[in-house]
C-alpha positions in Angstrom: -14.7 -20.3 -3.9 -11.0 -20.1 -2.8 -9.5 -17.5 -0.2 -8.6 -14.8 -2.0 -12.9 -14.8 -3.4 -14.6 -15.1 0.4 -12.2 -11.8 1.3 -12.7 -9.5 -1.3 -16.1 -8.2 -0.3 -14.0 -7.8 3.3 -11.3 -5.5 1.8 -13.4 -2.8 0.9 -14.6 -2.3 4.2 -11.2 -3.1 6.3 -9.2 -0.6 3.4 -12.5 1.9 3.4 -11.5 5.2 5.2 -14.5 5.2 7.7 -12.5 2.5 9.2 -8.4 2.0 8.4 -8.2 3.2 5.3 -6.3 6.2 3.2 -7.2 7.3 0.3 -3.8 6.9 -2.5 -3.7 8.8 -5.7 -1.5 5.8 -8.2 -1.9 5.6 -12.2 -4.3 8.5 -11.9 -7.0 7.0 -9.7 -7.8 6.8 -5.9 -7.7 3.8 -4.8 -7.5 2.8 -0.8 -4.8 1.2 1.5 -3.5 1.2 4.9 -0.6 3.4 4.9 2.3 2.9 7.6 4.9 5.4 8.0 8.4 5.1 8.5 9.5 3.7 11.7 12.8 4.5 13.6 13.5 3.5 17.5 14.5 6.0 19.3 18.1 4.5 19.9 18.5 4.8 15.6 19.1 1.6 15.2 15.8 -1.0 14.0 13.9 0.8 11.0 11.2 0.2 8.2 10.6 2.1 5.5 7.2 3.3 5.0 4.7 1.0 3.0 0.7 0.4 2.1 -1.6 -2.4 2.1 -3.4 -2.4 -0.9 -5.6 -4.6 -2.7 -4.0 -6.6 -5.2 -6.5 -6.0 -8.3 -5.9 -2.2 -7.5 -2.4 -2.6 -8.5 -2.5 -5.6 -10.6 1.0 -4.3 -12.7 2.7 -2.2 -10.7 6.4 -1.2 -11.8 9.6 -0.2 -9.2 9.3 3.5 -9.4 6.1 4.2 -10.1 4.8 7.0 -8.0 1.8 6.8 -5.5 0.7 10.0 -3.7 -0.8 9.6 0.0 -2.0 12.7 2.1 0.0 15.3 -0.6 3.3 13.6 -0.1 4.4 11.5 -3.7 6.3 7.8 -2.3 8.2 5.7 -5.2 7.6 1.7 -5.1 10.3 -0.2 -4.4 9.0 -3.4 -3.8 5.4 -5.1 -4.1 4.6 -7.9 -2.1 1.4 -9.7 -3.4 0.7 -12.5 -0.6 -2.2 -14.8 -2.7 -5.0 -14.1 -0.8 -5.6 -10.3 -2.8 -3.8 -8.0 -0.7 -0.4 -6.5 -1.8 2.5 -4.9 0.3 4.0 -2.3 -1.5 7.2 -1.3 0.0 8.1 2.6 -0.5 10.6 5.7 -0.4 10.5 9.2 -0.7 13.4 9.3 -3.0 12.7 9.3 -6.5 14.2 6.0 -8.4 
């Protein structure tokens, strides 16, 4: 069994939205993530755009550009982030590419 095997069953209930979880419409189907928004200090100068958590095998291709739509706003990827273990940052913007 390697890493990524003993926390898939985990996932589900972390990225469930009883717990942390949204709900993300991408490729037409919902899948779940933990959505962070965009982040400015209040002086303007450190940032982050925002970005989801995701599963990996939810988004096993997943292109620069494509759209993802999370609580009726649509966000364009411009980066993903798989770490190994099955979970996948996906970096996004509001603008379209």
């Amino acid at each position: 069994m390697t890493l990524s095997d003993d926390l898939t069953g985990d996932l589900d209930t972390f990225l469930d939205t009883d717990d942390f979880g949204t709900a993300i419409t991408y490729g037409g189907n919902t899948i779940y993530g933990i959505f962070d928004s965009a982040y400015e200090s209040a002086d303007g100068v450190e940032s982050s755009g925002p970005q989801v958590v995701v599963k990996s095998s939810d988004v096993p291709v997943i292109a620069h550009g494509a759209a993802m739509v999370i609580a009726g706003t649509t966000y364009y990827v411009i980066n993903a982030q798989p770490d190994g273990t099955g979970i996948s940052v996906i970096l996004l913007s509001k603008d379209a590419p």
